[in-house]
MDAnalysis code that builds the backbone (N, CA, C; Angstrom):
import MDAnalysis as mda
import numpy as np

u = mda.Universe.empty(489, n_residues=163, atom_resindex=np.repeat(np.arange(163), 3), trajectory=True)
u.add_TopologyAttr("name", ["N", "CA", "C"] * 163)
u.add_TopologyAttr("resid", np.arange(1, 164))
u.add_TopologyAttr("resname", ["UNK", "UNK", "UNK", "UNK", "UNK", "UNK", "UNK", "UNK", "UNK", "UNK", "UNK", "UNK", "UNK", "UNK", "UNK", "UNK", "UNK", "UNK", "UNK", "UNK", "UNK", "UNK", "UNK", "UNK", "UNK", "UNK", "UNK", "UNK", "UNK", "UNK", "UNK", "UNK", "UNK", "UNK", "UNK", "UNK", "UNK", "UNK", "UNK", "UNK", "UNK", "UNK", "UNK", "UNK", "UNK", "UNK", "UNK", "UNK", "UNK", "UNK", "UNK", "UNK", "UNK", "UNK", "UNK", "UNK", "UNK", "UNK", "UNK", "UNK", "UNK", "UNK", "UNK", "UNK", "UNK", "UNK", "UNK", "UNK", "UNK", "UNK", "UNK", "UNK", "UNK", "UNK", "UNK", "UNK", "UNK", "UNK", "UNK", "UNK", "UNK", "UNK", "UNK", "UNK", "UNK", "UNK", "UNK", "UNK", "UNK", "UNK", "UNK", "UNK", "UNK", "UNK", "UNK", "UNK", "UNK", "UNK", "UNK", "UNK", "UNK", "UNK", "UNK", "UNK", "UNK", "UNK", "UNK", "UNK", "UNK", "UNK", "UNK", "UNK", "UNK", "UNK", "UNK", "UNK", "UNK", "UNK", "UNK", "UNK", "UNK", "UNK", "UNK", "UNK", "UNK", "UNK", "UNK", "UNK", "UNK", "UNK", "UNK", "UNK", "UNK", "UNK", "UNK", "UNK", "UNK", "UNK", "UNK", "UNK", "UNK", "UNK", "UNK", "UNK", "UNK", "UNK", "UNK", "UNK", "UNK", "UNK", "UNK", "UNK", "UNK", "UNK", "UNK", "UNK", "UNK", "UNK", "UNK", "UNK", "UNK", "UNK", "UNK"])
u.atoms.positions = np.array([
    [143.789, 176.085, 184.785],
    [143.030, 176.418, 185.967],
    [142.540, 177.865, 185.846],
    [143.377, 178.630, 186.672],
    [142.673, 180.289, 186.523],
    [143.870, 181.319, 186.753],
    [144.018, 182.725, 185.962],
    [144.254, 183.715, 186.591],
    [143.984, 183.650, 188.447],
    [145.138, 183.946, 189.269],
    [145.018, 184.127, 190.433],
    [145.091, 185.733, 191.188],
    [144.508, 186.433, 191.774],
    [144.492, 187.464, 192.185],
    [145.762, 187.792, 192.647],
    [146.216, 189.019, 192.488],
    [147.737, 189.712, 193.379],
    [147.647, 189.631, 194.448],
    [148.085, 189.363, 195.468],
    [148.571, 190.128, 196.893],
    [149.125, 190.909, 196.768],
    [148.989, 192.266, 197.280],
    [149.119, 193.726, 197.789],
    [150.115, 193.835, 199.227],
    [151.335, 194.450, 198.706],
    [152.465, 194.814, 199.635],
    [151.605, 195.084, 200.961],
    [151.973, 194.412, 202.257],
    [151.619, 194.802, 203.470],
    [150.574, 193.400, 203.722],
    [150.259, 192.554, 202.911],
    [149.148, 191.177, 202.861],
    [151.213, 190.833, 203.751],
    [151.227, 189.669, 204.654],
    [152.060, 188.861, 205.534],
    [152.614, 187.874, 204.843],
    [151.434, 187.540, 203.561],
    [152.232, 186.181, 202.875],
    [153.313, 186.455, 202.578],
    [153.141, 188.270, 201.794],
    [154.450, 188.761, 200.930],
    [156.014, 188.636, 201.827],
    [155.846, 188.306, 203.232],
    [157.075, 188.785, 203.989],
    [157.314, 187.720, 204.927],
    [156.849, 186.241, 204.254],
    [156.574, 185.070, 204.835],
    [157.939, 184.162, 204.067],
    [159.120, 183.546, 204.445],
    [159.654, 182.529, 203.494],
    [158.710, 181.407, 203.296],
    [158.788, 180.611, 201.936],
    [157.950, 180.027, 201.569],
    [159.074, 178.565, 202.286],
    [158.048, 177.724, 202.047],
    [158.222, 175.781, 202.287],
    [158.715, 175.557, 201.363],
    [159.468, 174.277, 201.062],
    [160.239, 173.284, 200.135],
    [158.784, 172.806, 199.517],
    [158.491, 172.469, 198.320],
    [157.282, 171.216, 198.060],
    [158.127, 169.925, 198.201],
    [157.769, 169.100, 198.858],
    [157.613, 167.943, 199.259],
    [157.530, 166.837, 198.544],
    [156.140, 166.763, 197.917],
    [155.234, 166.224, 197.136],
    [154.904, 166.624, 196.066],
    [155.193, 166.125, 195.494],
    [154.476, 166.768, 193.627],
    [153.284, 165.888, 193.410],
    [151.572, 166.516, 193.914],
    [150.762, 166.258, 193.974],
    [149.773, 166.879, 192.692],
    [148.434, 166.273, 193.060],
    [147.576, 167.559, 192.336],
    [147.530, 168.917, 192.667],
    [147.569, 168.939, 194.098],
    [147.555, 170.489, 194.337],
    [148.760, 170.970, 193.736],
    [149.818, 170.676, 193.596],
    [151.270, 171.338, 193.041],
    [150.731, 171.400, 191.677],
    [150.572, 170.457, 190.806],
    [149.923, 170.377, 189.673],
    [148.759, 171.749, 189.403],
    [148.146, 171.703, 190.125],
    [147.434, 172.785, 189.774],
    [147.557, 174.097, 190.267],
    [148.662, 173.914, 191.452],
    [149.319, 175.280, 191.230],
    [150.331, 176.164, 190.284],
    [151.052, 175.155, 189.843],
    [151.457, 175.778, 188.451],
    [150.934, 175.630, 187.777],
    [149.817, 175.391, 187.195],
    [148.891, 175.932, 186.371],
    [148.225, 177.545, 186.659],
    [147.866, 177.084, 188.018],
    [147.581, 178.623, 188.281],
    [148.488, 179.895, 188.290],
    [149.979, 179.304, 188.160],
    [151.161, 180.373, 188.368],
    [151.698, 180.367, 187.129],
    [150.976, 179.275, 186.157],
    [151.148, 179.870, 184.144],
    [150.332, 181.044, 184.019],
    [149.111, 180.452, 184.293],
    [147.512, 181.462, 183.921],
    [147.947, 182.883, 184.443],
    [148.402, 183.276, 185.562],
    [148.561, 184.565, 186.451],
    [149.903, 184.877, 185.570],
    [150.944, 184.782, 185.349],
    [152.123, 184.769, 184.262],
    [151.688, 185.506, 183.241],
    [150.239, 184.784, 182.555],
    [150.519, 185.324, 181.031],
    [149.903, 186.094, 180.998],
    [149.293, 187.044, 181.669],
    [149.016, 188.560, 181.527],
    [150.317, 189.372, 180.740],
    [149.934, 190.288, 179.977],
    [150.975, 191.110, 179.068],
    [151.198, 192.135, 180.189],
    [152.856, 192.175, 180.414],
    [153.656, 192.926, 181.190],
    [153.889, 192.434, 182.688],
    [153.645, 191.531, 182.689],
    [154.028, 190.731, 183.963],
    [155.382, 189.721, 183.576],
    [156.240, 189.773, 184.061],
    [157.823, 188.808, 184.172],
    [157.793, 187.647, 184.581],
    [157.310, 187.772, 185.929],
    [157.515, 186.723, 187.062],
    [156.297, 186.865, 187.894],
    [155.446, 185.788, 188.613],
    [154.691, 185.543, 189.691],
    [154.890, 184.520, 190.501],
    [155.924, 184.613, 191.962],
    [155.937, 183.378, 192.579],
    [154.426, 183.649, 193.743],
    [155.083, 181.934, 194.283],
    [153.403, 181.928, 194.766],
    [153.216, 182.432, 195.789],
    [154.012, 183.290, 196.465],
    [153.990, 184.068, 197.563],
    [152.607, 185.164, 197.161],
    [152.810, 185.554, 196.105],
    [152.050, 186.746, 195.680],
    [150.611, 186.322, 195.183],
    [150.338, 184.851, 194.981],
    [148.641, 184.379, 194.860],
    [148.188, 183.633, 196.084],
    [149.241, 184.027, 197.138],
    [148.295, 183.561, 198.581],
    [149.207, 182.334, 198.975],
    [150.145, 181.504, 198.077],
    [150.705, 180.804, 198.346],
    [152.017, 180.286, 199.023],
    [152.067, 179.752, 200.211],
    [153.637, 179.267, 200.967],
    [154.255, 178.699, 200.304],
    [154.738, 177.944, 199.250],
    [155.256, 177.351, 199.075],
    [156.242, 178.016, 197.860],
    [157.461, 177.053, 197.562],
    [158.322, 177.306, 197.072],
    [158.304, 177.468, 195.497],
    [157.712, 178.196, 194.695],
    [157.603, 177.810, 193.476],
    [157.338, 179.139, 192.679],
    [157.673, 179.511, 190.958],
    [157.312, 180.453, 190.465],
    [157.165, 180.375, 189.304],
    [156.466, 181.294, 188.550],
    [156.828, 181.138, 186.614],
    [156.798, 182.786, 186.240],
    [157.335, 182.287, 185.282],
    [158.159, 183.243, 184.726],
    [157.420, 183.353, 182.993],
    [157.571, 184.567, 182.660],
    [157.337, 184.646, 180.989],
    [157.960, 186.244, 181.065],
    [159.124, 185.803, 180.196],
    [160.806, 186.985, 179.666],
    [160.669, 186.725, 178.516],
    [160.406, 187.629, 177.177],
    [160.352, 187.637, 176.248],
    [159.589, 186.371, 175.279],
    [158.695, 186.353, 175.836],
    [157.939, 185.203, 175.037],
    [158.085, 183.671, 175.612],
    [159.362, 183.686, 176.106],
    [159.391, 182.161, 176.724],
    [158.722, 182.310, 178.351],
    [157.694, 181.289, 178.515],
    [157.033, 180.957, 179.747],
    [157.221, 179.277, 180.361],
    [157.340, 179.493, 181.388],
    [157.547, 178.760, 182.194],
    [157.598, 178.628, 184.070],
    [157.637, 177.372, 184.455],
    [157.583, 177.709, 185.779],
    [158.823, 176.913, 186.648],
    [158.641, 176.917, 187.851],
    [159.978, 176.367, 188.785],
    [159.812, 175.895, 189.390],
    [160.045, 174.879, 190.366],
    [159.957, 174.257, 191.804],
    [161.232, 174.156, 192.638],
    [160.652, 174.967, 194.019],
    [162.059, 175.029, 194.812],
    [163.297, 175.255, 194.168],
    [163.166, 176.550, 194.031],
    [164.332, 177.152, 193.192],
    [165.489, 178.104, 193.985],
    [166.406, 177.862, 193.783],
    [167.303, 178.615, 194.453],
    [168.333, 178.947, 193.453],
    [168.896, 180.457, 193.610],
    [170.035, 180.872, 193.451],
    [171.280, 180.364, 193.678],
    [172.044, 179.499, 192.726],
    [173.571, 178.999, 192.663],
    [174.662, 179.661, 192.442],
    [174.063, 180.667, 191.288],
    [175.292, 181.538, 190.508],
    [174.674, 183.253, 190.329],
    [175.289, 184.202, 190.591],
    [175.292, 185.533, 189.883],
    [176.832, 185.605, 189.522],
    [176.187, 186.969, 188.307],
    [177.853, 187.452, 187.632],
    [177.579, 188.497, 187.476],
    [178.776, 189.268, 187.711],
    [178.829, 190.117, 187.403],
    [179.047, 191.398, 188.052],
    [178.923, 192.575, 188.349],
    [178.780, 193.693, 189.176],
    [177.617, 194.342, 188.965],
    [177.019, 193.929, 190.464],
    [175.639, 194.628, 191.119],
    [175.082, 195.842, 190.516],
    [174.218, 196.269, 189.590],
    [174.126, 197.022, 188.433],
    [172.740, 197.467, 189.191],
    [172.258, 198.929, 189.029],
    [170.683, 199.500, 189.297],
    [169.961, 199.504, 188.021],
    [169.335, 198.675, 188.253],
    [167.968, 198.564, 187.034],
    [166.476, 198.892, 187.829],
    [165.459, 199.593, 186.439],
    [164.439, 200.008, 186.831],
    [163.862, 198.590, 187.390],
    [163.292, 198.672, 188.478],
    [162.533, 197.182, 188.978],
    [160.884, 197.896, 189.631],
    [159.752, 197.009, 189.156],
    [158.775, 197.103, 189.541],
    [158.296, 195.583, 190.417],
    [156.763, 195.920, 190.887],
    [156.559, 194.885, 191.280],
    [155.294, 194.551, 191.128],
    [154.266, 193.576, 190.631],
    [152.388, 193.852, 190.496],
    [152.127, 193.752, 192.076],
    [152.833, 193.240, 193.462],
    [152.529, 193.476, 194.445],
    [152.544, 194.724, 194.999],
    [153.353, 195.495, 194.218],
    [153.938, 196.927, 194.617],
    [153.567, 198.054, 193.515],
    [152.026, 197.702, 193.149],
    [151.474, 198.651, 191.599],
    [152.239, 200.085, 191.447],
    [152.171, 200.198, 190.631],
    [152.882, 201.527, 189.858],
    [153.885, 202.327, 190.259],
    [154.861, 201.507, 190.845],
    [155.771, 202.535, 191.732],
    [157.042, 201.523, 191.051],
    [158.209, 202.351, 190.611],
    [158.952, 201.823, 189.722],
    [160.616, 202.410, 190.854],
    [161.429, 201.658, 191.196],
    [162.490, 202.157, 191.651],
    [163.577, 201.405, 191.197],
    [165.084, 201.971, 190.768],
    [165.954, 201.638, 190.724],
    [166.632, 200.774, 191.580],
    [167.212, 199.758, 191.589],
    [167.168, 198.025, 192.138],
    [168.296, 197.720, 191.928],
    [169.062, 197.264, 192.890],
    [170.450, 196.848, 192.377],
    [170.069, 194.869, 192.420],
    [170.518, 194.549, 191.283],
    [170.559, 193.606, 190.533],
    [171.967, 193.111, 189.485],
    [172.254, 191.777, 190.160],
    [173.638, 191.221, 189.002],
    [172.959, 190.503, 187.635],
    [173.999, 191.222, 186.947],
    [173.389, 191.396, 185.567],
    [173.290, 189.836, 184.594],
    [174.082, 188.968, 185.583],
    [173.562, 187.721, 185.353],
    [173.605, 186.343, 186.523],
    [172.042, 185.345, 186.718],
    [171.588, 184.749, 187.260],
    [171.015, 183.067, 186.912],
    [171.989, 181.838, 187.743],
    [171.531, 180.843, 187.690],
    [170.588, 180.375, 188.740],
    [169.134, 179.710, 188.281],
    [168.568, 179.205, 189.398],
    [168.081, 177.654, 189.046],
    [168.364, 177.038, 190.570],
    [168.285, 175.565, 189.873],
    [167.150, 175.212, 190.461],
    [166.195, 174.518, 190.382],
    [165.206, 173.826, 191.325],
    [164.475, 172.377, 190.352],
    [163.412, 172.193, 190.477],
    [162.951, 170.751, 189.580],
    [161.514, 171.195, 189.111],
    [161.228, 170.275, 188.156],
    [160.118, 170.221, 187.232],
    [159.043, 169.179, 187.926],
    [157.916, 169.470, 187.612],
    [156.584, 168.330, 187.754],
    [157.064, 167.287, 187.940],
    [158.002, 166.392, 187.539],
    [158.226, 165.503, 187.356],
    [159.090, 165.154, 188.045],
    [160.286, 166.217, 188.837],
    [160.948, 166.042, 189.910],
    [162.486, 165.819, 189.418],
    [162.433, 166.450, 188.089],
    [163.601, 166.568, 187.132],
    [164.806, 167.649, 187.717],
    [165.387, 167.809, 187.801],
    [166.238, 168.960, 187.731],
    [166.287, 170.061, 186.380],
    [166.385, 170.654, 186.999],
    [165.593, 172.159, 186.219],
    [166.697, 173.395, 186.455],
    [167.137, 173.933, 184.919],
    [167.921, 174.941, 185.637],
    [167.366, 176.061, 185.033],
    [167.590, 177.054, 185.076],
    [167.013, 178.458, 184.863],
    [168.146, 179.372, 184.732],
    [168.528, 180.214, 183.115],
    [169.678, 181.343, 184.203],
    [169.455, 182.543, 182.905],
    [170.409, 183.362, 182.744],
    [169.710, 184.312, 181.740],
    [170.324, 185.925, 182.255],
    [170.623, 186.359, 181.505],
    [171.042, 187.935, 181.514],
    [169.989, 188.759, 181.536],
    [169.970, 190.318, 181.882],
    [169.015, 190.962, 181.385],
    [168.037, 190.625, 181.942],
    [166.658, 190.937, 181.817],
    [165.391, 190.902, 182.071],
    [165.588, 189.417, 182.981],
    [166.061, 188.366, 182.319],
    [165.790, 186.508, 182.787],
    [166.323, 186.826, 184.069],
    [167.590, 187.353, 184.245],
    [168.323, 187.686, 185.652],
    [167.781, 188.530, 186.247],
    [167.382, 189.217, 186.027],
    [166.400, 189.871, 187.565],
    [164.891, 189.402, 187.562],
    [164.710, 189.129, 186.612],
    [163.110, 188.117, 187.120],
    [163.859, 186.820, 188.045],
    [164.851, 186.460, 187.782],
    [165.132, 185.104, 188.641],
    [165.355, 185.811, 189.932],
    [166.207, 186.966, 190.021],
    [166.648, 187.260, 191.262],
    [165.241, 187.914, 192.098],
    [164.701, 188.401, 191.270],
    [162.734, 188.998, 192.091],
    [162.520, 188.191, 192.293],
    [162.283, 187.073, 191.871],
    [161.057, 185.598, 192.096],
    [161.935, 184.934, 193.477],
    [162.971, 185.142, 193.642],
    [163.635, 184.056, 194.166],
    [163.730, 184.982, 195.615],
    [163.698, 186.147, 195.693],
    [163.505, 186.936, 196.901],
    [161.872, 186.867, 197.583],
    [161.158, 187.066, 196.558],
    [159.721, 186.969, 196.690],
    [159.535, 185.407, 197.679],
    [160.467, 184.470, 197.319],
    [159.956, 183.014, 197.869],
    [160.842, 182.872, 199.423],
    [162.108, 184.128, 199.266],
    [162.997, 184.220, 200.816],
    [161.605, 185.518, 201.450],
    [160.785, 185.787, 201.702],
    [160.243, 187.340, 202.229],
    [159.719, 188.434, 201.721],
    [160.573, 188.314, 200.325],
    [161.433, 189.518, 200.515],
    [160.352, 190.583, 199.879],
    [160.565, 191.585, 199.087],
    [159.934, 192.473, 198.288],
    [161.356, 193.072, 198.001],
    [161.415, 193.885, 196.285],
    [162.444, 194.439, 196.302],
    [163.128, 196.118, 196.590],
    [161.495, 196.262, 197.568],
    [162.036, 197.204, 198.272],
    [163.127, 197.401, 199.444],
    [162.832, 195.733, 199.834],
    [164.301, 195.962, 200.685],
    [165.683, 195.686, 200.205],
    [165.873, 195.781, 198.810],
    [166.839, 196.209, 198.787],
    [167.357, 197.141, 198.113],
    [166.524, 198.361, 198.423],
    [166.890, 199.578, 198.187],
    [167.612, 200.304, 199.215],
    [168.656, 201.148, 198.749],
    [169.410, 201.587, 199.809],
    [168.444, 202.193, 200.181],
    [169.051, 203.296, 201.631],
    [168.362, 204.139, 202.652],
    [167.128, 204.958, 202.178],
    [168.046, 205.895, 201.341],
    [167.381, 207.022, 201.029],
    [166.091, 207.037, 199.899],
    [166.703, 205.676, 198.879],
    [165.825, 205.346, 198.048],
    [164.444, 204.271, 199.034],
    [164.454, 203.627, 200.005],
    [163.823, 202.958, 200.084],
    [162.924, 203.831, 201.154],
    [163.368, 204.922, 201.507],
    [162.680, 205.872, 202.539],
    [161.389, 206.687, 201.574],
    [161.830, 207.193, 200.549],
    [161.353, 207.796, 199.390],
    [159.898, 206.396, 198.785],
    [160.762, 205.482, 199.021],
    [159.632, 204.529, 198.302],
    [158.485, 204.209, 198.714],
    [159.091, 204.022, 200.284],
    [157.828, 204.094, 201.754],
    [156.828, 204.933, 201.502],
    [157.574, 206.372, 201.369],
    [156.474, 207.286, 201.300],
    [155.633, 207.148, 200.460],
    [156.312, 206.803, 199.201],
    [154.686, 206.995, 197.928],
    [154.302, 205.760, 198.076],
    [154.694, 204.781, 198.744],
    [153.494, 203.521, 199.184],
    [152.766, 203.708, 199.674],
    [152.447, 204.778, 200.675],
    [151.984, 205.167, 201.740],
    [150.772, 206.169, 201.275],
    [151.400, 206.898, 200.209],
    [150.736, 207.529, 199.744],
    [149.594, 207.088, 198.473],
    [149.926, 206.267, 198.292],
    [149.005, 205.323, 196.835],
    [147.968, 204.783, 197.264],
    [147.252, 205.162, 196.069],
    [145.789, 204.909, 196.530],
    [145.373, 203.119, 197.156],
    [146.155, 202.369, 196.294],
    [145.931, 200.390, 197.000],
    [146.565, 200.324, 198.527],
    [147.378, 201.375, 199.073],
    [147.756, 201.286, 200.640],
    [146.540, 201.081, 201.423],
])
């Protein structure tokens, strides 16, 4: 299908929980297509569909060369102790903050086909699962920056030129 445009922190979708899919239709069909295409840009992790305009429950991912996508995915398992890693966001351009993230993440949801699908992964795979999977609760991962860091973050949002 196509590259899909970003939504920009402060767009409502970003802070919207997404729907269950239902139906594994054409439109689902061609929304993960559209959430491969938007994926394989170089330096992008994760795009759920919160961030191309979309409610619904779904994301893909490309972590080191492997790409792929999800349906209705949820978080089953973390391990580990809650660790600060650099975390960015393409909804949240060029502003990079330290993120507390468990350093490892299972997410289960289903395939096109309505398969069961699991997802899990250390490193980079675990916090793209844990971003994507906040992105589809609201979220952005500015909120979960503590106080002082997320006060600091406000500001240079505020201050950047895409505000």
């Amino acid at each position: 299908m196509t590259e899909r445009p970003i939504r920009i922190f402060g767009d409502p979708v970003l802070k919207t929980p997404t729907e269950e899919i239902l139906v594994i239709d054409e439109k689902i069909r061609a929304l993960v297509e559209d959430l491969l295409d938007s994926v394989k840009i170089p330096g992008r992790a994760g795009v759920a569909a919160t961030q191309i305009g979309v409610g619904l429950r779904a994301f893909s991912y490309n972590v080191h060369g492997d790409v792929g996508y999800i349906l209705n995915p949820r978080i089953v398992e973390t391990q580990g102790e809650l660790e600060l890693v650099e975390e960015g966001c393409l909804s949240i351009p060029n502003l990079w903050f330290r993120t507390p993230r468990f350093p490892y993440a299972k997410v289960e949801g289903i395939d096109l086909d309505g398969n069961v699908l699991v997802l899990e992964g250390e490193g980079l795979m675990a916090q793209a699962l844990q971003h994507e999977c906040d992105h589809l609760d609201g979220m952005v991962y500015l909120d979960r920056l503590d106080q002082p860091t997320r006060k600091e973050a406000m500001r240079q949002v505020r201050e950047s030129d895409w505000f």
